[in-house]
Backbone bond lengths (Angstrom), bond angles and torsions (degrees), N, CA, C in turn:
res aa  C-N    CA-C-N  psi(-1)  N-CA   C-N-CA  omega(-1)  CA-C   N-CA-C  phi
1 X - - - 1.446 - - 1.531 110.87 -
2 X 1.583 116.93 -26.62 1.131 131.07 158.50 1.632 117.06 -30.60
3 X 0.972 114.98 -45.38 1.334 121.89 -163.00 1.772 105.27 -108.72
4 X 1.077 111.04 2.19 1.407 96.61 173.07 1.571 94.88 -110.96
5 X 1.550 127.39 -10.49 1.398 109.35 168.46 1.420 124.34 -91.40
6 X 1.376 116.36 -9.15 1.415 132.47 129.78 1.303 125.92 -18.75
7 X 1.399 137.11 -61.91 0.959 161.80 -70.58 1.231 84.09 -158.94
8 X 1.272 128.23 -72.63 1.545 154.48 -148.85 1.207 90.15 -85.49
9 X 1.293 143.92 -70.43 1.547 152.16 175.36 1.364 93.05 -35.47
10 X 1.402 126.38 -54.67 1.668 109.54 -161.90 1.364 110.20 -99.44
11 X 1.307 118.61 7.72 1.825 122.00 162.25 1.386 95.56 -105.25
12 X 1.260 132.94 -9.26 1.664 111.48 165.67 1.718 101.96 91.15
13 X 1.603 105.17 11.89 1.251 101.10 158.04 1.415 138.72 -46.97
14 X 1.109 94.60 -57.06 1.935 136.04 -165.64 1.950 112.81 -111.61
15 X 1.426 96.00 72.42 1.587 91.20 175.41 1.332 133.41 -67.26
16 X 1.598 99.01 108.85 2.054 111.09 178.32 1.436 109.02 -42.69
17 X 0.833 122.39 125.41 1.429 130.52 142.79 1.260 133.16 6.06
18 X 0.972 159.51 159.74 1.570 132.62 132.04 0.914 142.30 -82.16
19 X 1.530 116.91 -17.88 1.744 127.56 157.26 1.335 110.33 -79.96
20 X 1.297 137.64 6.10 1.426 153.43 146.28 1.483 100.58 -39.64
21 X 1.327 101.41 -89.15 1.276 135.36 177.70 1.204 115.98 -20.60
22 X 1.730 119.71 -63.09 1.236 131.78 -150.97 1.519 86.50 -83.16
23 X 1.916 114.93 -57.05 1.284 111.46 -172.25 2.162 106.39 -41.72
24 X 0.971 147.98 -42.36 1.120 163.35 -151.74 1.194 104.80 -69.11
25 X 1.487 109.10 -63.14 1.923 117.97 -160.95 2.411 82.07 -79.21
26 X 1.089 103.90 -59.27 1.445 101.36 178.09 1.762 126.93 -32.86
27 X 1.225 94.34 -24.20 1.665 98.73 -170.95 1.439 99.54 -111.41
28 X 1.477 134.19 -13.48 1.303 147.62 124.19 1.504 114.85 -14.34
29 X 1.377 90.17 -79.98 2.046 109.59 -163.85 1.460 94.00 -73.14
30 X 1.451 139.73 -46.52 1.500 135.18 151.02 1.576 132.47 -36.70
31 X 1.176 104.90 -18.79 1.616 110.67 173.84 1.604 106.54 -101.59
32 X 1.267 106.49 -32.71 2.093 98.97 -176.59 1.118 97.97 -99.48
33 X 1.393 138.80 -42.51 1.632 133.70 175.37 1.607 118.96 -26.04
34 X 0.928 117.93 110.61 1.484 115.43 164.28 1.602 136.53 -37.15
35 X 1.488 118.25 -27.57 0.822 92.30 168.24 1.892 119.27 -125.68
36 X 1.122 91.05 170.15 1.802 105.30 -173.66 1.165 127.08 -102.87
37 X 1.354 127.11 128.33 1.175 118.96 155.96 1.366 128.99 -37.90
38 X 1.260 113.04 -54.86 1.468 154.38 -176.59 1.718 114.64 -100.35
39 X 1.304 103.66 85.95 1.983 76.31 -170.08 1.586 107.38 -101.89
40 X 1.753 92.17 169.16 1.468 83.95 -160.83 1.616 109.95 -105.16
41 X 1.174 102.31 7.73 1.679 117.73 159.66 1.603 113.06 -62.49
42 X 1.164 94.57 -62.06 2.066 102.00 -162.99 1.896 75.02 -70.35
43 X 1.325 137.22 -105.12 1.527 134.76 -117.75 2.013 97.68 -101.32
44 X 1.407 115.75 20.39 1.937 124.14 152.91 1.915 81.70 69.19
45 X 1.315 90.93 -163.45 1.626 99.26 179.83 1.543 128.09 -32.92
46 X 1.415 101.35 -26.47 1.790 99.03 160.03 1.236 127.68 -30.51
47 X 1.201 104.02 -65.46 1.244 126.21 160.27 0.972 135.77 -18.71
48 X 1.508 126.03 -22.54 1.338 147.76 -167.51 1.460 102.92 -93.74
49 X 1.600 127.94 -36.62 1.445 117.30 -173.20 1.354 124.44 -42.48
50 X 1.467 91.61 -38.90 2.208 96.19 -158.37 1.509 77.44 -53.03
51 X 1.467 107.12 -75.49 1.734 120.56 -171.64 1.602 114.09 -31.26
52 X 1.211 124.62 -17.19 1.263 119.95 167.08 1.329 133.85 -104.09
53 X 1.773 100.71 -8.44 1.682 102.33 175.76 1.711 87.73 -112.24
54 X 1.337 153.74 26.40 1.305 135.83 139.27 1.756 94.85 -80.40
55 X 1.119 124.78 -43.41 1.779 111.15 -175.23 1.447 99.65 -52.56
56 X 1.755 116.52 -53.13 1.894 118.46 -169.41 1.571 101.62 -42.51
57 X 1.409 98.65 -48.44 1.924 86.38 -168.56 1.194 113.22 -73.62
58 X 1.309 137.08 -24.81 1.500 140.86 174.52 1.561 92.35 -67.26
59 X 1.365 135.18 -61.22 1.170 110.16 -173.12 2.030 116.07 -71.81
60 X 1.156 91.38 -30.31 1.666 80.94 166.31 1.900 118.49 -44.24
61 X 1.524 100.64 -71.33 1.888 107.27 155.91 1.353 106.49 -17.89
62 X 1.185 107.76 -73.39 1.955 112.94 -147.78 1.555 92.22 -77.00
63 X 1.335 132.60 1.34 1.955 115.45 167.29 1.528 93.71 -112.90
64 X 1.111 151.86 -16.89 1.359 140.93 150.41 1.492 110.14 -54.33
65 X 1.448 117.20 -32.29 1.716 114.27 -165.34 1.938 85.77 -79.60
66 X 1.248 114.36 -41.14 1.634 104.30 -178.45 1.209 115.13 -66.73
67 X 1.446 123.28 -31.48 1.010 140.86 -169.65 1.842 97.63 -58.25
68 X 1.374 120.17 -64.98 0.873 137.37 179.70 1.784 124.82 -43.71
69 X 1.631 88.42 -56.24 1.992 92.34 167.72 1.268 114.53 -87.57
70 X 1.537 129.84 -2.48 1.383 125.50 165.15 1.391 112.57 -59.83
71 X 2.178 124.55 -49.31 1.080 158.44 122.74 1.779 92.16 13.41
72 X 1.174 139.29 -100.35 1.041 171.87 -62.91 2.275 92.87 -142.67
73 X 1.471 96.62 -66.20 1.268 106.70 -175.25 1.681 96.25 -66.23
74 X 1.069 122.17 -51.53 1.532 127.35 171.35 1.769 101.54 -33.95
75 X 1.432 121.81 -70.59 1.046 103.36 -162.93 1.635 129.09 -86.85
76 X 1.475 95.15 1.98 1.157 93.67 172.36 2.067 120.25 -93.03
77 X 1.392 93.37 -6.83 1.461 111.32 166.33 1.695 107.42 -57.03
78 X 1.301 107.93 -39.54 1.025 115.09 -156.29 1.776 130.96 -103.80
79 X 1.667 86.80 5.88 1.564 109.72 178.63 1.518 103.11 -95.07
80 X 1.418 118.26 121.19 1.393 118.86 171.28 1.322 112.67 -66.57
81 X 0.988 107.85 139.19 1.641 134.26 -160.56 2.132 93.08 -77.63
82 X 1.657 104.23 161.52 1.125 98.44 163.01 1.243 113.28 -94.04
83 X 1.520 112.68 -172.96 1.561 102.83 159.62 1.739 86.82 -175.01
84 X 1.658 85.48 133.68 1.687 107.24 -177.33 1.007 108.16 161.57
């Protein structure tokens, strides 16, 4: 189902959010950006948390955004169609 809400997002089925979005390119520019909150020079794999709870909240976002067009495909399953 993964892949058909994929799918839908990139035919413009299923419109993201906009704090989707921002959260996305942000946890992007937070992972290659040089610098850290948390760095992983001074405290070794520690270091890794900040970098791993900006991904948690992007993935928190991105299962509410499925959450949402799962929502959506559900009810439109469920609208009787016309016919005439």
């Amino acid at each position: 189902m993964w892949w058909r809400f994929f799918k839908a997002v990139r035919t413009r089925e299923h419109h993201v959010a906009p704090t989707t979005w921002v959260a996305a390119i942000a946890a992007v520019v937070y992972t290659v950006a040089p610098i850290d909150l948390i760095p992983e020079i001074v405290l070794g794999p520690l270091g890794l948390t900040d970098d791993i709870g900006v991904w948690g909240i992007l993935a928190v976002l991105v299962a509410r955004e499925h959450r949402r067009w799962q929502a959506g495909v559900r009810a439109t399953a469920t609208v009787p169609r016309l016919q005439g």
